[in-house]
N, C-alpha and C positions, 0 to 999 in steps of 0.2 A: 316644288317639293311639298308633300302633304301629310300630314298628323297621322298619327298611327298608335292604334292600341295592340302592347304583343300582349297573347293570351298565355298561362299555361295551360297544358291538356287538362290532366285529372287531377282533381279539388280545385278545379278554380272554373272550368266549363262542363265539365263531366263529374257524376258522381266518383269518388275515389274508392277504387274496389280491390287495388293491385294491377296485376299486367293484366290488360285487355286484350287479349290472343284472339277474340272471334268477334265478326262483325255483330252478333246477338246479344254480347253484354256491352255494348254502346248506351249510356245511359245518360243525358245531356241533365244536368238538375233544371227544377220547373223554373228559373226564374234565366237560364241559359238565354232562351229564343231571344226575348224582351230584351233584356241588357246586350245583346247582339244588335239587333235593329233600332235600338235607341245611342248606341254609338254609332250607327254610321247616319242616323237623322241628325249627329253634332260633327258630322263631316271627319270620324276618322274611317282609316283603314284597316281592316279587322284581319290581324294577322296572327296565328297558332305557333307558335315554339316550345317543341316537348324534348326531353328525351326520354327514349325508348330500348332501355337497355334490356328489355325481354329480347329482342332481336340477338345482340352479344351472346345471350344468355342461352339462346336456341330455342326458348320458349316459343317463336313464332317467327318465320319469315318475313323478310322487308316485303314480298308479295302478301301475305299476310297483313300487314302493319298497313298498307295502301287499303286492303279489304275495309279495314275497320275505320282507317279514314275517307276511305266515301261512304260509308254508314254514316258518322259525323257530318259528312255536308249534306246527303241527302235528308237525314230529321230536318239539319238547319235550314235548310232551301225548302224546305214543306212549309217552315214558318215563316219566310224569306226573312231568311238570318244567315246564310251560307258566309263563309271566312274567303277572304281574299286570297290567303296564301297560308301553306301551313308545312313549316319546315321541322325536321325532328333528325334527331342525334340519335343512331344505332347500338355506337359502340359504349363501351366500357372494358377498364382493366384487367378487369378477373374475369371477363365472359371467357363460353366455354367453345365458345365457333373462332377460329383461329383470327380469320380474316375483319371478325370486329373487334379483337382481343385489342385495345390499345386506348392510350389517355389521348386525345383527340383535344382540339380547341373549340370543338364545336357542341362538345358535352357542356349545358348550364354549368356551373356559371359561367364557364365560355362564353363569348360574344360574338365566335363567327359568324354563326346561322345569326343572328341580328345583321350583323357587319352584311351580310348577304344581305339581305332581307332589305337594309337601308342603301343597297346599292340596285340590285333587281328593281324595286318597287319604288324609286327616288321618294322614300321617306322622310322626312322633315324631324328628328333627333330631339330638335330643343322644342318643339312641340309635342312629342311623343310619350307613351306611358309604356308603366309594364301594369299587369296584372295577376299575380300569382299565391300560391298556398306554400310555398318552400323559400326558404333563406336563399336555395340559389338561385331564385327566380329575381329575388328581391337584387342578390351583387349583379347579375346577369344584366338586369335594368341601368341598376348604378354606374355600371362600369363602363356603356354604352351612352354614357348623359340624360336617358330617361329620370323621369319621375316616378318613383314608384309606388304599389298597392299593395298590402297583402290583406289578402282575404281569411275569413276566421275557418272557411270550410274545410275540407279535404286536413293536411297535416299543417294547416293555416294558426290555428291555436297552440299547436306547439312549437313551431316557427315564430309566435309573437312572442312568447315568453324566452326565447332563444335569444330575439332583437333585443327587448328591455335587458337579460343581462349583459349583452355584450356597447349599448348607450347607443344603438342604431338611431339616430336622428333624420329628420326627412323624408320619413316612411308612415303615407300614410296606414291606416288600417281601416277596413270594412267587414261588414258583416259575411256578405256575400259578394258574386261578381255584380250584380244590378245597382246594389248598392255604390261599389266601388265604380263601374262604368259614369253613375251621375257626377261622383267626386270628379273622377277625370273630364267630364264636360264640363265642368266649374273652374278644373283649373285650366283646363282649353281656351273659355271665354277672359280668363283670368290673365293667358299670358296673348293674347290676338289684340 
């Protein structure tokens, strides 16, 4: 089994700009590639978990949503930085397309798409991270036995202020993902 960093999409890999509906507002931040290829020169596996409730929403098609994710691997693979695997949740509650209409376990902070993820790709759990800008990325990690990061980017700063008052303990915080990827190689070498 092998270590593994989950990623969130937008504010933690991607600029955070709303629903991303077209492969042409794909925007990776400058320091994405680097903290991409310097996690897996510390031996993880670079794995994406989004959800994507513009799909619910009608905003864009799951044919769509595939478009804009291989825009995503191909910038990444220009810098050879390309993601291992990159699972993502459609639905939500109140969407307005019938067939994504529903509370799902696979919606963050669900843990399915991980539970997948760690069974697909025989990921290694108690060596693993998360990496994310939202509170649910952060339970999403926890509740799966990662170790978690939140980042200051994307809705990361008002997610950190969210953690302090609720006494969130165990969590680190970073500036950005490059930042946070070296933390996780520290704590890598820390539990190996």
């Amino acid at each position: 089994m092998r270590p593994a960093i989950f990623f969130d999409r937008d504010g933690t890999l991607l600029v955070e700009m709303g629903y991303i509906s077209h492969p042409s507002l794909v925007r990776p931040y400058a320091l994405t590639a680097e903290a991409l290829r310097l996690a897996r020169a510390g031996g993880f596996l670079l794995v994406m978990v989004t959800n994507q409730s513009g799909v619910a929403r009608g905003w864009l098609s799951e044919r769509d949503l595939g478009a804009v994710h291989e825009r995503v691997q191909t910038m990444l693979r220009s810098e050879d930085a390309g993601l291992d695997a990159i699972y993502y949740c459609p639905h939500h509650p109140e969407g307005t397309v019938a067939a994504y209409r529903q509370t799902c376990l696979c919606r963050k902070p669900g843990v399915a798409l991980g539970e997948r993820a760690i069974r697909e790709l025989a990921i290694d759990p108690a060596k693993s991270l998360v990496i994310g800008d939202k509170m649910s990325d952060i339970r999403f990690g926890l509740d799966l036995g990662l170790r978690a990061c939140l980042v200051r980017t994307g809705f990361g700063a008002r997610a950190e202020q969210a953690a302090r008052e609720i006494h969130l303990s165990g969590v680190h915080v970073a500036g950005d993902v490059l930042e946070a990827v070296k933390w996780a190689i520290a704590e890598g070498a820390r539990l190996a």
